[in-house]
N, C-alpha and C positions, 0 to 999 in steps of 0.2 A: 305895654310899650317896652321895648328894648335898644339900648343902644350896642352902636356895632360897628368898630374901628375896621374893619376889613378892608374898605377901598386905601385906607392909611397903609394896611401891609402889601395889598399889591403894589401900590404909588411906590414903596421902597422898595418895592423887587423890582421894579420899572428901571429906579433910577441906579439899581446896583448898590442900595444903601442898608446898613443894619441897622437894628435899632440904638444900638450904643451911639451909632455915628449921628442917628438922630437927636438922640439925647444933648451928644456935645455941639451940635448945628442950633438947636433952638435952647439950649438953657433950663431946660425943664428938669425938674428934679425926677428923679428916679420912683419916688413916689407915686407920680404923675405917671410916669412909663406902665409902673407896675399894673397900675388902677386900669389903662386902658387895656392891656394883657388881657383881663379879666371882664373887659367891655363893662367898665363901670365909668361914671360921668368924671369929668372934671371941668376944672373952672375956663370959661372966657377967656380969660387973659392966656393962660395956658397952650388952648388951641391957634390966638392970635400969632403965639410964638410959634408954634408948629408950621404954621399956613405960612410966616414970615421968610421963614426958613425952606421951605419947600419950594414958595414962590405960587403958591397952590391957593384955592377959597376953601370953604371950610366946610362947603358939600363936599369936596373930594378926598376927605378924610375920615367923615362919619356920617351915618345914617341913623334914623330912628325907623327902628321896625316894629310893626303892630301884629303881635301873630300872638297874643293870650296866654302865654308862655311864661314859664319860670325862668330866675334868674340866667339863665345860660342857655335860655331861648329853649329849655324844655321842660317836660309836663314837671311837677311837684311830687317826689316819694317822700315816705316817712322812717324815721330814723330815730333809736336811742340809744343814749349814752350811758357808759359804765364809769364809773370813778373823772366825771369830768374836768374836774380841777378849773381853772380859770376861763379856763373856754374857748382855748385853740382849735382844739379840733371840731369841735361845737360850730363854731365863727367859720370854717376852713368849709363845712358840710352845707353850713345855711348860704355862703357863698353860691354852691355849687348847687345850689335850687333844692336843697332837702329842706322838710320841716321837720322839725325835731318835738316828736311828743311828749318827750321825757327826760331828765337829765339828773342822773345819781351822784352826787358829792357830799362826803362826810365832814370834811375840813368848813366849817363855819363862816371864815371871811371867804374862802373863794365860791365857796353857795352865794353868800351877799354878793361879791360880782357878778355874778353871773343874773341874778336878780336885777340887780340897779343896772345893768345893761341891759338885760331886755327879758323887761317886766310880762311879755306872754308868754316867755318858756314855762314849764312847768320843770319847777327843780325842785327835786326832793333832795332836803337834805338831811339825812339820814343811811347807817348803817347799811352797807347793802346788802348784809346777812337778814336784817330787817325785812325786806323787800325781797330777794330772793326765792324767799319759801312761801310766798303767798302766790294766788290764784292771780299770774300773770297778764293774762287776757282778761281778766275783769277788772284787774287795774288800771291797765293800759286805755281800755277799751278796744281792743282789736283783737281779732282771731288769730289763733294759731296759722303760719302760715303767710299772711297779710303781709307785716310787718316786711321795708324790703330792706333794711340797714340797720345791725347792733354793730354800734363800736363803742371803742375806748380800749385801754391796755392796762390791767393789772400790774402791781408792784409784783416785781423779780422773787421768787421763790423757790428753792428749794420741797421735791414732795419725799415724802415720807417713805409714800411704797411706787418711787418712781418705777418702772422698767417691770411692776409685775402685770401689766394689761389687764388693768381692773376697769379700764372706762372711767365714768366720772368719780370711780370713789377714791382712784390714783391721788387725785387733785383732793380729798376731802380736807380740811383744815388749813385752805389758802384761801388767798383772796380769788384766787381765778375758778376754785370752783365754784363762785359764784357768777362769772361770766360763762360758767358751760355753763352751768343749771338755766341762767335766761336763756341761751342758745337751744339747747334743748327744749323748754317749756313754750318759746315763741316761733323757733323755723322760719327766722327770718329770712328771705331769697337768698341775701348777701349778707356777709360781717368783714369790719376790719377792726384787728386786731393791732395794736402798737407798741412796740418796747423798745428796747433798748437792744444795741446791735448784740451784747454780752451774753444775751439768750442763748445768742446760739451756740455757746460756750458753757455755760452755766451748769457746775453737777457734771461735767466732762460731758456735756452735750444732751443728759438725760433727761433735764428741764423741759428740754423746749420736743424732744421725742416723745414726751409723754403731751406735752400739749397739742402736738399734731394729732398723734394716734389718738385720742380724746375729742377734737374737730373730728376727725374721721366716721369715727364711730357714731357721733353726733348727724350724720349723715349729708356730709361736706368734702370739697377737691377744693384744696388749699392752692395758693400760690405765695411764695415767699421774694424777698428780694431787700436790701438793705439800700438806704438812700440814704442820700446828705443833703440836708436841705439847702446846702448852697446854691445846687441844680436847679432850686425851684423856686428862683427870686427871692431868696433870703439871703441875709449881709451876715451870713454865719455857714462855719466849718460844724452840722450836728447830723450823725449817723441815726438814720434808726431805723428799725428791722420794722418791716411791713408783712402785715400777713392777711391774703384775702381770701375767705371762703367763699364759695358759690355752693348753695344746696343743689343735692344730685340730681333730683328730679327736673332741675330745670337746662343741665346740659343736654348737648351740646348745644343747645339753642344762646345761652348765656354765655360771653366770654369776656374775659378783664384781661387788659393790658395795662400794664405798669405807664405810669408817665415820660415823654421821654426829657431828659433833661433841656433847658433853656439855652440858648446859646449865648443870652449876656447872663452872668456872672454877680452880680452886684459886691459893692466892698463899702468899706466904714464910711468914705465918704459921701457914697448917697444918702447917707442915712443920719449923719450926727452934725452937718454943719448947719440943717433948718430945722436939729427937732427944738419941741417945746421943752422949755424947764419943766423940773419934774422934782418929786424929792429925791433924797439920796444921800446917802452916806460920807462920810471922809477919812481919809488918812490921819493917824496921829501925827503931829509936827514933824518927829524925825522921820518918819517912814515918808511924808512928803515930802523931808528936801534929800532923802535917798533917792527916790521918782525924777525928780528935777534932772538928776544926772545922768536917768537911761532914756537913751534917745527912741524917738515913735518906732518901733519895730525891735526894740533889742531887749536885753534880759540883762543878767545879771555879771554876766562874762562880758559887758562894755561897760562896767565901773571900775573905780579901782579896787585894788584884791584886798587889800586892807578892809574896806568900807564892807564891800562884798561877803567875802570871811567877817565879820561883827556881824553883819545881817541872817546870814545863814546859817550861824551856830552850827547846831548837830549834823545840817543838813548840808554842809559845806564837805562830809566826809561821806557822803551817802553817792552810792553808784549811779550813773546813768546822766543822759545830759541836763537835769533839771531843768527844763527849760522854761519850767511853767512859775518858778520863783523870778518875782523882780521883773517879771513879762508885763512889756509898754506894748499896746497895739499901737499901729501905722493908719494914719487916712486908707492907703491904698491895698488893704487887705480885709478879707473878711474876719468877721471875730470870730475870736474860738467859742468853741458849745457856752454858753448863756447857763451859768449855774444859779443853786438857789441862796449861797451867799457870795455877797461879791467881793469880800477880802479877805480869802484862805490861804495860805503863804506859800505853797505849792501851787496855788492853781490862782497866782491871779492877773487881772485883767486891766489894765491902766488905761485911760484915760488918752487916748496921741495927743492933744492938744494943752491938757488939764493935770495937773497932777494927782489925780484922785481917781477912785473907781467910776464905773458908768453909774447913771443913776437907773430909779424905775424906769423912767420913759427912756434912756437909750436901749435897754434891753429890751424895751418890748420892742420897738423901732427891728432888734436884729429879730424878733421872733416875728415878725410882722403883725403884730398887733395893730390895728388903727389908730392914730391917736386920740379918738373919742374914747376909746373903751379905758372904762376905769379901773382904779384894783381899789378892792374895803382892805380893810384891817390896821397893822401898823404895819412901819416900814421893810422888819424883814419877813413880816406873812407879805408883802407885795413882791420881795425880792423873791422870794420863795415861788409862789405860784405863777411868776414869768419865768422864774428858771426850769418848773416843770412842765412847763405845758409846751405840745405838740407846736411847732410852728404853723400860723395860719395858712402861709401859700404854700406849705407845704403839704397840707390837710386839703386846700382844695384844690390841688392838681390831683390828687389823689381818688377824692371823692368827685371829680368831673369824669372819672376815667368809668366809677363804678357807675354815676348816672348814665352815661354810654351803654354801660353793660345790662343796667335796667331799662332801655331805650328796646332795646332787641326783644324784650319780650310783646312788643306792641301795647 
């Protein structure tokens, strides 16, 4: 059984209506928008609002279709993860109808979540140097080949004998040659690879040269392209470099298109006026009633210069427009990139309403985390593993795109 908003987006190309206009016609939070995006259920009362506002019943907005299908109305592939962390991109894949047979995390509490969230994954948590060098198909249980999606994205590294075209032994003594060695040992159909847009720069460029030619040789046609996850119904401004192989032997038959961006936009306040309390952190006294004075959207150049100058010390003589000191977000903006601590004095993130930082649950809120999914640990291993991890809708726009491109092999 599948549900399936579609008669809802013709009814608003009927009436000339987007969905932002729906949104502010019926009251529904943006949560509620996203979730049908994605042809996942919500509540009665919800679609009451809908139907109210349209003037419509509530067959002419949704369907249930029975076709034995995975989450997004198609067949079920399988998928595993590299360095999963908290389980963005994980949550973004099983969205889009993958089963994930496997999930490698070294970090302790973001294993336990990913566990206490859902108890049939299989997570190993352990070294992936550990795992690597062992007989991969009899781990797994799958043949070389079979598997049709490895992702996840290695930590940023410099190689040693970047640019001499040694293949996998370029990469040896990083963490990523452990994502070629799976990719090599398994031939999964497809991979996506995830980092940070800085790759592409990293080493004056050699970094991520040697990572291509490395896929290559691995017997892979790469496609790259940098996205912000704001495009893809998240309440945040975060870049990050995509990169997706299709194994050679199955072109030209296999093709991946990038997602295209969303035409609503999401900002702080679909997101922070109904989330749940969470824990979270505080301001020390003065640094809170310094907060109190910068209005929801401004920094540190809308206090006075006195106050301003005492606050910024060293940093009051340092070039460029700081602009990330003394930074109040706005209801009406998206947040900036969701870091893994949330009061760095360059880079922080206030509160529009609140004088204080976001808590756990607003961050996940911008990462699009659910709010059932929980985080172990303490409070800055929680703030930690929502500031690293992949955004969920933006994991599964992503991976709907690659289900598509596994669709075409019949």
């Amino acid at each position: 059984m599948a549900i399936s908003y579609d008669r809802l987006w013709k009814l608003l190309v009927d009436r000339k209506m987007n969905r932002t206009e729906l949104k502010e016609a019926s009251g529904i939070s943006f949560n509620v928008l996203a979730r049908m995006g994605k042809d996942e259920s919500i509540s009665f009362e919800s679609m009451e609002k809908i139907c109210s506002a349209l003037g419509c019943d509530i067959g002419d907005i949704v369907e249930i279709r029975n076709n034995g299908k995975g989450a997004c109305g198609t067949r079920s592939f399988q998928s595993i993860e590299l360095f999963a962390g908290a389980g963005g991109l994980a949550l973004g894949l099983e969205k889009a109808g993958f089963d994930t047979i496997g999930l490698i995390e070294l970090d302790k509490d973001a294993s336990d979540t990913l566990k206490l969230n859902r108890p049939n994954w299989r997570v190993i948590h352990d070294d992936i140097a550990n795992v690597s060098c062992l007989d991969l198909e009899e781990y797994f249980g799958i043949a070389k080949g079979e598997l049709d999606v490895l992702s996840g994205g290695a930590p940023c590294q410099a190689f040693s004998y970047a640019g001499k075209r040694l293949g996998l032994e370029d990469a040896r003594g990083t963490l990523f040659y452990h994502y070629a060695s799976f990719l090599q040992k398994l031939q999964p159909k497809m991979f996506l690879f995830e980092n940070v847009r800085g790759l592409l720069t990293h080493d004056k460029g050699r970094t991520y040269a040697t990572i291509t030619h490395i896929f290559e040789e691995a017997g892979y046609a790469i496609q790259k392209q940098v996205l912000n996850a704001w495009d893809y119904g998240n309440p945040q401004k975060r870049e990050r470099l995509i990169t997706i192989g299709i194994r050679n032997d199955l072109l030209p038959e296999v093709t991946y298109h990038f997602p295209k961006p969303h035409e609503y936009k999401p900002i702080l306040r679909d997101v922070l006026l109904d989330c749940p309390k969470g824990p979270g952190i505080s301001y020390g006294e003065t640094k809170r009633k310094i907060f109190e004075l910068v209005p929801p959207g401004g920094y540190w150049r809308d206090i006075p210069v006195e106050i301003a100058k005492d606050y910024m010390k060293s940093c009051w003589n340092m070039e460029g427009g700081r602009t990330g000191i003394l930074r109040r977000m706005s209801l009406d903006e998206p947040s900036l990139t969701v870091l893994t601590s949330p009061s760095q004095k360059q880079t922080e993130r206030c509160h529009p309403l609140e004088a204080r930082p976001f808590t756990v649950r607003e961050n996940a809120r911008c990462q699009s985390f659910p709010d059932e999914w929980e985080f172990c640990g303490n409070i800055h291993s929680q703030y930690k593993q929502v500031g690293n991890a992949v955004p969920v809708n933006l994991a599964y726009e992503i991976a709907k795109e690659m289900q598509k491109s596994l669709e075409e092999l019949g």
